[in-house]
N, CA, C and O atoms as a printed pandas DataFrame, in Angstrom:
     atom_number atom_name residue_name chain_id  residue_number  x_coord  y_coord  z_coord
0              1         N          UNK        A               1    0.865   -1.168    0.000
1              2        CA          UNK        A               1    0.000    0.000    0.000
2              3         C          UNK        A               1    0.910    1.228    0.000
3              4         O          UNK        A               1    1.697    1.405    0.929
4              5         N          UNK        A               2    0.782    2.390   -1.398
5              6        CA          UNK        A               2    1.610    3.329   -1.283
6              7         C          UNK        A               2    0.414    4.377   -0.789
7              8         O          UNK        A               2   -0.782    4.242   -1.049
8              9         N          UNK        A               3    1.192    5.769    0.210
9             10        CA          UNK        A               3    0.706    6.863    0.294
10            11         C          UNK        A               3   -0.343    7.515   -0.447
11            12         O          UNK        A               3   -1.336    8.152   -0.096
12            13         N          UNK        A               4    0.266    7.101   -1.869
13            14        CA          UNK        A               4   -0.818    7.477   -3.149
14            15         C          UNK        A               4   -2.079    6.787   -3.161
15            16         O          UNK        A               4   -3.113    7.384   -3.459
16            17         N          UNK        A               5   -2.065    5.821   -2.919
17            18        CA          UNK        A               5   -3.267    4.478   -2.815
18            19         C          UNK        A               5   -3.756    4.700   -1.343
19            20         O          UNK        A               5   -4.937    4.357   -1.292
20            21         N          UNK        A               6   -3.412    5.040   -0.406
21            22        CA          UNK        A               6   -4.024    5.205    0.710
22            23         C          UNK        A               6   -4.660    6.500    0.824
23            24         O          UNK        A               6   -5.489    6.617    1.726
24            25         N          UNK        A               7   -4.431    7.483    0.084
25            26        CA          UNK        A               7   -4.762    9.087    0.019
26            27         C          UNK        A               7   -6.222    8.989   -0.680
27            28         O          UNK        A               7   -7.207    9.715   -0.541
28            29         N          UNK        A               8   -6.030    7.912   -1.430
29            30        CA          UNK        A               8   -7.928    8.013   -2.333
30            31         C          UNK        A               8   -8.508    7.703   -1.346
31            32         O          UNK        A               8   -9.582    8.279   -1.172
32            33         N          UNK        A               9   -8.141    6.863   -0.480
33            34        CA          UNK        A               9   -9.611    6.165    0.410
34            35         C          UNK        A               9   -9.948    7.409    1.345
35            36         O          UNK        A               9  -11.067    7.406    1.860
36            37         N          UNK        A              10   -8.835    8.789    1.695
37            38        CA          UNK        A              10   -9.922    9.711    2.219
38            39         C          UNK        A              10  -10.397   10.897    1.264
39            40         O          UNK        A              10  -10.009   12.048    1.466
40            41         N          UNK        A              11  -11.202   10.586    0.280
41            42        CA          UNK        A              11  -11.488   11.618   -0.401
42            43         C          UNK        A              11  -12.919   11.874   -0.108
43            44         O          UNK        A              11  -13.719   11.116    0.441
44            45         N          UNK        A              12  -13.126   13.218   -0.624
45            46        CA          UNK        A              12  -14.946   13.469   -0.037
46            47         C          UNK        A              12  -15.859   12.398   -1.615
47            48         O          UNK        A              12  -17.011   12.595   -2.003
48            49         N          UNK        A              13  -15.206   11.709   -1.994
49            50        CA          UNK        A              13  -15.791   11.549   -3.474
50            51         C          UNK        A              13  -16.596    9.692   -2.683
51            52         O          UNK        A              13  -15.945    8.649   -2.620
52            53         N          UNK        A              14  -17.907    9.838   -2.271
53            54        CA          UNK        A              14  -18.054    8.297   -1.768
54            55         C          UNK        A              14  -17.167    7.351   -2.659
55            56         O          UNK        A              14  -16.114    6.915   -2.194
56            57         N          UNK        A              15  -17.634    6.976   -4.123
57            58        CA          UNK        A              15  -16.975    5.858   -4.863
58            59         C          UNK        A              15  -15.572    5.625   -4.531
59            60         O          UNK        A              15  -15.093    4.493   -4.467
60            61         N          UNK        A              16  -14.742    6.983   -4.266
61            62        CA          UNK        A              16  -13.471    6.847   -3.754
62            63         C          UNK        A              16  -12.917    6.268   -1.899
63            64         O          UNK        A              16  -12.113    5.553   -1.301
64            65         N          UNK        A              17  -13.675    6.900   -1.770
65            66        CA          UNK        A              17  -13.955    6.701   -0.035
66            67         C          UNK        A              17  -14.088    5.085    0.326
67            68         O          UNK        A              17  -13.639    4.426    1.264
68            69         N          UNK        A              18  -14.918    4.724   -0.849
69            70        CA          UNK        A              18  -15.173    3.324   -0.529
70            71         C          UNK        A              18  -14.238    1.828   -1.190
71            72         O          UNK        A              18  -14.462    0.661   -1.513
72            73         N          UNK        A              19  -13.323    2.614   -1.125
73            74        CA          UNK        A              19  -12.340    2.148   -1.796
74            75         C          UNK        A              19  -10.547    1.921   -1.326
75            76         O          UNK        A              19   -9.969    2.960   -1.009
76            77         N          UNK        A              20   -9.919    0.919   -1.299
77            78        CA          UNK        A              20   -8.655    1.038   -1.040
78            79         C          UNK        A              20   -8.670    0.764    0.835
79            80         O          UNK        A              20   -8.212    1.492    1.716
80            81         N          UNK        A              21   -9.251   -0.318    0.925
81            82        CA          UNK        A              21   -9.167   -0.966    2.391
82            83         C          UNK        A              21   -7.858   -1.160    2.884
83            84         O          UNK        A              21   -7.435   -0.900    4.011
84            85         N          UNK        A              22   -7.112   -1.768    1.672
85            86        CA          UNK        A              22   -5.953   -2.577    2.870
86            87         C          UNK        A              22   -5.071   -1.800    3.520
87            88         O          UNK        A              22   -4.874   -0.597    3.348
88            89         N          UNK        A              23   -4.453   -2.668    4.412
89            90        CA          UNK        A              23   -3.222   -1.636    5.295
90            91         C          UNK        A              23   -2.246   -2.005    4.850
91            92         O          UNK        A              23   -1.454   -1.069    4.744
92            93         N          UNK        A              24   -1.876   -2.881    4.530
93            94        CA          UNK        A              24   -0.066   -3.145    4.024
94            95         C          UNK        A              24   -0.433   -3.898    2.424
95            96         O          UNK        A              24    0.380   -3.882    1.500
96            97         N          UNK        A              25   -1.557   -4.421    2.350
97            98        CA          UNK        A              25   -1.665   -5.064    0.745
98            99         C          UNK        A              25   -2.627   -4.567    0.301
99           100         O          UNK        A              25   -3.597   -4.205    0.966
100          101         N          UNK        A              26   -2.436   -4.427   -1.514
101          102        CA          UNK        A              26   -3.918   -4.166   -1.831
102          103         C          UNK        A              26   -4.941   -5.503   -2.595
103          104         O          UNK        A              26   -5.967   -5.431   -3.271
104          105         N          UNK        A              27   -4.002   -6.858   -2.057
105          106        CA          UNK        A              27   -4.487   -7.941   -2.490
106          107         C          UNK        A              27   -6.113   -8.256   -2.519
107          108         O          UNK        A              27   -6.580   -8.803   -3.517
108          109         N          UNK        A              28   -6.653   -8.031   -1.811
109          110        CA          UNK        A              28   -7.912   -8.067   -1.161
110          111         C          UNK        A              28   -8.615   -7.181   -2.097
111          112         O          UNK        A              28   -9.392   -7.473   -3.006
112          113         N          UNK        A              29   -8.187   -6.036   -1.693
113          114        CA          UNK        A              29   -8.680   -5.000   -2.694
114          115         C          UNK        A              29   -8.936   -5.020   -3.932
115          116         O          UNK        A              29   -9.907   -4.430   -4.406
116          117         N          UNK        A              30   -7.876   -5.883   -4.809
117          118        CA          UNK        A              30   -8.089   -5.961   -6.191
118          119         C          UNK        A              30   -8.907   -7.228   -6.530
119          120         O          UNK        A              30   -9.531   -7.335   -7.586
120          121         N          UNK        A              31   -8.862   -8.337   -5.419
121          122        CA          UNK        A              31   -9.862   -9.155   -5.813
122          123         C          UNK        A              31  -11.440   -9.118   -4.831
123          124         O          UNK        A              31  -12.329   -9.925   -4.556
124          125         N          UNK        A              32  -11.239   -8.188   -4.642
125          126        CA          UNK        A              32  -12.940   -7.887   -3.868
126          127         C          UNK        A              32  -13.371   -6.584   -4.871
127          128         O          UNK        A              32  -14.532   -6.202   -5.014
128          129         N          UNK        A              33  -12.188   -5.986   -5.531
129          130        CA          UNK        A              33  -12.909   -5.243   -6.704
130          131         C          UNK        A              33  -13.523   -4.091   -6.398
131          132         O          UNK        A              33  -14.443   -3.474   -6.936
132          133         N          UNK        A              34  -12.458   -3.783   -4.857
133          134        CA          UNK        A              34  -12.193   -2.166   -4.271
134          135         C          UNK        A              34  -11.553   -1.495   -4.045
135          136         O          UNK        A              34  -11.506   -0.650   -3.151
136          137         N          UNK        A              35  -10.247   -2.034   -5.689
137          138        CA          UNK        A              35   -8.844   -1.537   -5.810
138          139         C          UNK        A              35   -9.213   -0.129   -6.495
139          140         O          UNK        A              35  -10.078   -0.204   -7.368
140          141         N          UNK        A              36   -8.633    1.257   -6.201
141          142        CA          UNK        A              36   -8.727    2.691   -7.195
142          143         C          UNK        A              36   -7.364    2.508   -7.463
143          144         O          UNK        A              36   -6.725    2.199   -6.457
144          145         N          UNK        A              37   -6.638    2.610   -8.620
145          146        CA          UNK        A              37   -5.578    2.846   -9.221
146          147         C          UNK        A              37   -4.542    4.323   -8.507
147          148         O          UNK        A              37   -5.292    5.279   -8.310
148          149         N          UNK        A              38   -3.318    4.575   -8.190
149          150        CA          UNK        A              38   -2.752    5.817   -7.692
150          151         C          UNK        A              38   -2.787    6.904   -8.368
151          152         O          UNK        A              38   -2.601    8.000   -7.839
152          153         N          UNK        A              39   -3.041    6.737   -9.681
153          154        CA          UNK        A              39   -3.522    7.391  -10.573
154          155         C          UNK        A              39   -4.439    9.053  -10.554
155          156         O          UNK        A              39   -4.420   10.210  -10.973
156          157         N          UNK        A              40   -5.015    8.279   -9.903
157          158        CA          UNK        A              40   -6.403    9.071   -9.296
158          159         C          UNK        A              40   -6.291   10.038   -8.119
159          160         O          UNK        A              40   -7.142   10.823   -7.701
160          161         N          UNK        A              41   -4.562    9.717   -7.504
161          162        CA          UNK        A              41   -4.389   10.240   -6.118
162          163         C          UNK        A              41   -4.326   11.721   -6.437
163          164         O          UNK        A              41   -4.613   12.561   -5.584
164          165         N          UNK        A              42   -3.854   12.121   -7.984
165          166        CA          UNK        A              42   -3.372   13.205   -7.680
166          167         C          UNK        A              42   -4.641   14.448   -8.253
167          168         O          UNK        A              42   -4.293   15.592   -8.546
168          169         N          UNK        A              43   -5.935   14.039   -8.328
169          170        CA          UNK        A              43   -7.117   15.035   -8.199
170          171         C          UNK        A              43   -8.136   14.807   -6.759
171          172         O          UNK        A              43   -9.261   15.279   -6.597
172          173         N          UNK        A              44   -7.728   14.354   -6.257
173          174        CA          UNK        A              44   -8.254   13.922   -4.578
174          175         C          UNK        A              44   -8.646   14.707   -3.640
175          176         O          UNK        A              44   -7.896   14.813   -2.670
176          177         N          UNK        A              45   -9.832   15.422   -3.653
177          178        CA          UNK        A              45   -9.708   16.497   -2.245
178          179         C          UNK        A              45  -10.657   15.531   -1.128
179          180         O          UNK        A              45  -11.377   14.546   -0.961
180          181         N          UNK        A              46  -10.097   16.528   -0.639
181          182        CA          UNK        A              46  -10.178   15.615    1.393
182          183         C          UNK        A              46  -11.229   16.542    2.087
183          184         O          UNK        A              46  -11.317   17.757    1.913
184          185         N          UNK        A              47  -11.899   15.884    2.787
185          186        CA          UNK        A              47  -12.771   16.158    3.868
186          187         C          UNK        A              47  -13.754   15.748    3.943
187          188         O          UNK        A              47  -13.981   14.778    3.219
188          189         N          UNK        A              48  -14.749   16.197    4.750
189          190        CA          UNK        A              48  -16.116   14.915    5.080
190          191         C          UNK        A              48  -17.565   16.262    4.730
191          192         O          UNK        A              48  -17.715   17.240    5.463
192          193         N          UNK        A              49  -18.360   16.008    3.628
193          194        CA          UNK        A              49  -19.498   17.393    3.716
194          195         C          UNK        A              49  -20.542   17.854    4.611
195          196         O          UNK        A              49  -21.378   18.741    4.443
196          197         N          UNK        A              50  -20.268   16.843    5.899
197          198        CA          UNK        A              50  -21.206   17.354    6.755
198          199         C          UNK        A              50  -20.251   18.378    7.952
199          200         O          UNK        A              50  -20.772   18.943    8.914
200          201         N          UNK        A              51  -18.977   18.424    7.651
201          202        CA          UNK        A              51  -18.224   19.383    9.232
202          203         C          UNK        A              51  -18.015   20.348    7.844
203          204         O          UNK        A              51  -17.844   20.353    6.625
204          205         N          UNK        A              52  -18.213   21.347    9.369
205          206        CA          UNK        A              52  -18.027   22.809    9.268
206          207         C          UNK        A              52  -16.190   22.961    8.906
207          208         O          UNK        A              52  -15.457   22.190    9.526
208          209         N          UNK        A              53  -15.628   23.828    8.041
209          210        CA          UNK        A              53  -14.489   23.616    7.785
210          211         C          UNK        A              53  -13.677   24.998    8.707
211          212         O          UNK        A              53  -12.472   24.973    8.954
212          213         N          UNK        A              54  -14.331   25.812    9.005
213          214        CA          UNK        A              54  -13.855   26.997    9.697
214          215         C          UNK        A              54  -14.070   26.943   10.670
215          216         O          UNK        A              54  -13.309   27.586   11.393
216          217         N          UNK        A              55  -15.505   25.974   11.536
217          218        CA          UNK        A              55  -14.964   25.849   13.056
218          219         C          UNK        A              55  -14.404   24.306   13.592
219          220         O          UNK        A              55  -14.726   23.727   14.629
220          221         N          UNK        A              56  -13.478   23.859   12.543
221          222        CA          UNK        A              56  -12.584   22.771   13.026
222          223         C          UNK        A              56  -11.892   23.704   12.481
223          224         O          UNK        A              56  -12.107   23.595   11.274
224          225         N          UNK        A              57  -11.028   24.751   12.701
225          226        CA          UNK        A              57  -10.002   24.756   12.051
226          227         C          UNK        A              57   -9.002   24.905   13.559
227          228         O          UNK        A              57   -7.838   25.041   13.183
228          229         N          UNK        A              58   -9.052   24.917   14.613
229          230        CA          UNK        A              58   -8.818   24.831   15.586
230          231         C          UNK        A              58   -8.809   23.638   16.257
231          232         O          UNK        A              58   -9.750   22.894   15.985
232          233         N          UNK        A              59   -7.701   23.094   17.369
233          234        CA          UNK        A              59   -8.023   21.959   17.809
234          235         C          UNK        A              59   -8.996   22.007   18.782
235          236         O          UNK        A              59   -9.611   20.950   18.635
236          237         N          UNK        A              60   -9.591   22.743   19.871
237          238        CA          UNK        A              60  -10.654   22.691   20.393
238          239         C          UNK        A              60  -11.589   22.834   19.637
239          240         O          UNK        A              60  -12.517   22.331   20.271
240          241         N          UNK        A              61  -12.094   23.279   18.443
241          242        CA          UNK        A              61  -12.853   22.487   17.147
242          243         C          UNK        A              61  -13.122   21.299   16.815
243          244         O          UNK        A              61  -14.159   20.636   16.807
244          245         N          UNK        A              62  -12.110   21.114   16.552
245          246        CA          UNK        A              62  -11.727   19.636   15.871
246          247         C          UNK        A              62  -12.055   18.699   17.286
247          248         O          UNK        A              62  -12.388   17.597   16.850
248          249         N          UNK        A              63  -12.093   18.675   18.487
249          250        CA          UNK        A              63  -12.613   17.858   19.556
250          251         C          UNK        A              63  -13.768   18.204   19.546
251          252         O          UNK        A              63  -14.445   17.212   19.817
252          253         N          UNK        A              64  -14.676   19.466   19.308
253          254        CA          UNK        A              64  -16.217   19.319   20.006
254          255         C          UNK        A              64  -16.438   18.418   18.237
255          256         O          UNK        A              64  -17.312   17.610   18.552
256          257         N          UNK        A              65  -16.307   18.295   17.543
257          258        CA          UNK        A              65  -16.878   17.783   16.175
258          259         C          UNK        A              65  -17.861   16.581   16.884
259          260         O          UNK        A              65  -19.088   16.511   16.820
260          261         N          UNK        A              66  -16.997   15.734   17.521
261          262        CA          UNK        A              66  -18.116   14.232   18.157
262          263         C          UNK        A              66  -19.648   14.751   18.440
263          264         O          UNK        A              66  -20.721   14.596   17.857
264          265         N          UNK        A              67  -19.177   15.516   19.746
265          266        CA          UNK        A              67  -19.897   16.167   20.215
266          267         C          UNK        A              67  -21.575   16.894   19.284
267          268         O          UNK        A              67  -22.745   16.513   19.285
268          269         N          UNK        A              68  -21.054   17.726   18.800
269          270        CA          UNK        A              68  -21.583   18.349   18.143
270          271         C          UNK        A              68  -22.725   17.336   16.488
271          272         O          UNK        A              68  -23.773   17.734   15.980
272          273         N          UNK        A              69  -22.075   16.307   16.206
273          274        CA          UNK        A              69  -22.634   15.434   15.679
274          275         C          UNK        A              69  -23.505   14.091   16.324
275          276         O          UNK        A              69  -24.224   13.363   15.639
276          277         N          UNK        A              70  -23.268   13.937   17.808
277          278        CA          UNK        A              70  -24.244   12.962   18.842
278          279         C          UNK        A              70  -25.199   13.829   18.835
279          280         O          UNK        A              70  -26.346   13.416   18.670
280          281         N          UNK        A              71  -24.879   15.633   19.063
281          282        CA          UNK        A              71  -26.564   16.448   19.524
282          283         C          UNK        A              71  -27.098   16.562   18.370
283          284         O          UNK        A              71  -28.237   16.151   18.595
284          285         N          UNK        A              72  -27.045   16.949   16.842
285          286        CA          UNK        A              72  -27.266   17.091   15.923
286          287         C          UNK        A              72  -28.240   15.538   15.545
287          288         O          UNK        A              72  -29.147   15.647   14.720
288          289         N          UNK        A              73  -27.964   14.102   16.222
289          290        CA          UNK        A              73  -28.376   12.883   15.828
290          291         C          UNK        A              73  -29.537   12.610   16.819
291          292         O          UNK        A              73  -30.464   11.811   16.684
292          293         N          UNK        A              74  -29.259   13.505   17.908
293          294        CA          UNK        A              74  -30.289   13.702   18.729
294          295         C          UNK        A              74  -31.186   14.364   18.568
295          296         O          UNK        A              74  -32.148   13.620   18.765
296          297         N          UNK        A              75  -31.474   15.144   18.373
297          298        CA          UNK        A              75  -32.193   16.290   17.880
298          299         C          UNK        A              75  -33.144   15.622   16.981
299          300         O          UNK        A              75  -34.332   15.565   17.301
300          301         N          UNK        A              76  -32.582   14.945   15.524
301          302        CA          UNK        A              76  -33.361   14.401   14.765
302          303         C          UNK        A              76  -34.480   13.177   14.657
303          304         O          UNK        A              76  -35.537   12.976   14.059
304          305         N          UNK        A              77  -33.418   12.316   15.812
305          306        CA          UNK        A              77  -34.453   11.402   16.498
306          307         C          UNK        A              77  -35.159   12.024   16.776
307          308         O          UNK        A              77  -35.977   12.347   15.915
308          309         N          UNK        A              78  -35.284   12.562   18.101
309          310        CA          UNK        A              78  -36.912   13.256   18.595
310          311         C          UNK        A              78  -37.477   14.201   18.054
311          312         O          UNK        A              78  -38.346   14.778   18.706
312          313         N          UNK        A              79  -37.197   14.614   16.826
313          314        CA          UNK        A              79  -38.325   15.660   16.052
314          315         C          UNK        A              79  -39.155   14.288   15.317
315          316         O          UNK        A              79  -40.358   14.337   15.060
316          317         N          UNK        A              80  -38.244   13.009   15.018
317          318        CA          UNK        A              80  -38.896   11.692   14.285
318          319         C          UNK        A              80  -39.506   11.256   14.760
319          320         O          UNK        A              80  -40.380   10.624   14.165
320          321         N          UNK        A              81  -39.452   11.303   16.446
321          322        CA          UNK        A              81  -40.242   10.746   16.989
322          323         C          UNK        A              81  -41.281   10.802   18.286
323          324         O          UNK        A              81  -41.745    9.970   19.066
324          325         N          UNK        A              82  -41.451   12.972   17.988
325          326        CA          UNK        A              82  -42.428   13.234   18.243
326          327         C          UNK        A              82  -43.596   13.949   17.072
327          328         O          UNK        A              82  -44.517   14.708   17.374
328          329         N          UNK        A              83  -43.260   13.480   15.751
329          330        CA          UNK        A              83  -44.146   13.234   14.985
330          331         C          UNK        A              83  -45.504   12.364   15.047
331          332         O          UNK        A              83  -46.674   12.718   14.901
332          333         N          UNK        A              84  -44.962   11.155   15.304
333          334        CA          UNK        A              84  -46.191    9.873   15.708
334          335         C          UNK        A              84  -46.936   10.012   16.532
335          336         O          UNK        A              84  -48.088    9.866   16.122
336          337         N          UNK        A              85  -46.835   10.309   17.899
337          338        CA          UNK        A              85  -47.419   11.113   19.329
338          339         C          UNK        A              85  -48.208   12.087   18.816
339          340         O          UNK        A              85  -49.382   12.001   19.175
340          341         N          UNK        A              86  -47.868   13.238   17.891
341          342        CA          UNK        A              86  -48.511   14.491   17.845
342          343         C          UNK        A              86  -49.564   13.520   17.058
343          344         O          UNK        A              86  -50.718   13.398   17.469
344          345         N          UNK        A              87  -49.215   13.021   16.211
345          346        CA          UNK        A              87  -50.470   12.100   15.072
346          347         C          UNK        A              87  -51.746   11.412   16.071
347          348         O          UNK        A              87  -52.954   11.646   16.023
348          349         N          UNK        A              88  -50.819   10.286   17.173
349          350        CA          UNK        A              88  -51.904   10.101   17.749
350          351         C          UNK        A              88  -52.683   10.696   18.522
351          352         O          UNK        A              88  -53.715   10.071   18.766
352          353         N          UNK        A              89  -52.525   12.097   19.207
353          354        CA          UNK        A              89  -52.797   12.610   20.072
354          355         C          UNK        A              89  -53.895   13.281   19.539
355          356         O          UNK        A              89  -54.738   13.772   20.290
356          357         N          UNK        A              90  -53.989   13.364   18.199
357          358        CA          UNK        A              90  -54.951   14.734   17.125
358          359         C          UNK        A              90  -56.215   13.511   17.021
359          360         O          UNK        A              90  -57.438   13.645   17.058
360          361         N          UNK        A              91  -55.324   12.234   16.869
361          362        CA          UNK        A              91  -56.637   11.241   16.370
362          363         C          UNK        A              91  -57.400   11.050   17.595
363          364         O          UNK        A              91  -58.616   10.910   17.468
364          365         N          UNK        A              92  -57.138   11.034   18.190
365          366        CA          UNK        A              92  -57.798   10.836   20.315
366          367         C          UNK        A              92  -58.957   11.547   20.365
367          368         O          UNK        A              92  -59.583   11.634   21.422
């Protein structure tokens, strides 16, 4: 596994992302048919599209990120699932 071949698997591009597992071989990779060529390393941009890029740019940033993505997962649960309640409560 070169640098180049390990650099695709963090790209924001999913097809790329999902790609280039191994840690020391890319044996696996080419016969599970989730080899990307190094080729490719050198149009590659990096990062993930759901973080904010200006407030990680700091390391006390870059630590609340967890954080900040558990309340964000929270949040969405219970707006999901005080939908159903409000439903039954109207039908009552």
């Amino acid at each position: 596994m070169t640098p180049s071949v390990n650099k695709i698997h963090h790209s924001r591009q999913l097809t790329e992302t999902n790609s280039n597992y191994g840690n020391i071989l890319t044996l696996y990779d080419r016969l599970l048919g989730t080899y990307t060529p190094a080729e490719r390393a050198h149009s590659v941009i990096y990062g993930l599209d759901d973080v904010d890029p200006v407030g990680t740019g700091s390391f006390p940033g870059l630590l609340s990120v967890p954080f900040a993505t558990a309340t964000s997962v929270r949040r969405a649960t219970r707006s999901k699932s005080a939908v159903p309640s409000a439903r039954v409560a109207s039908q009552q």
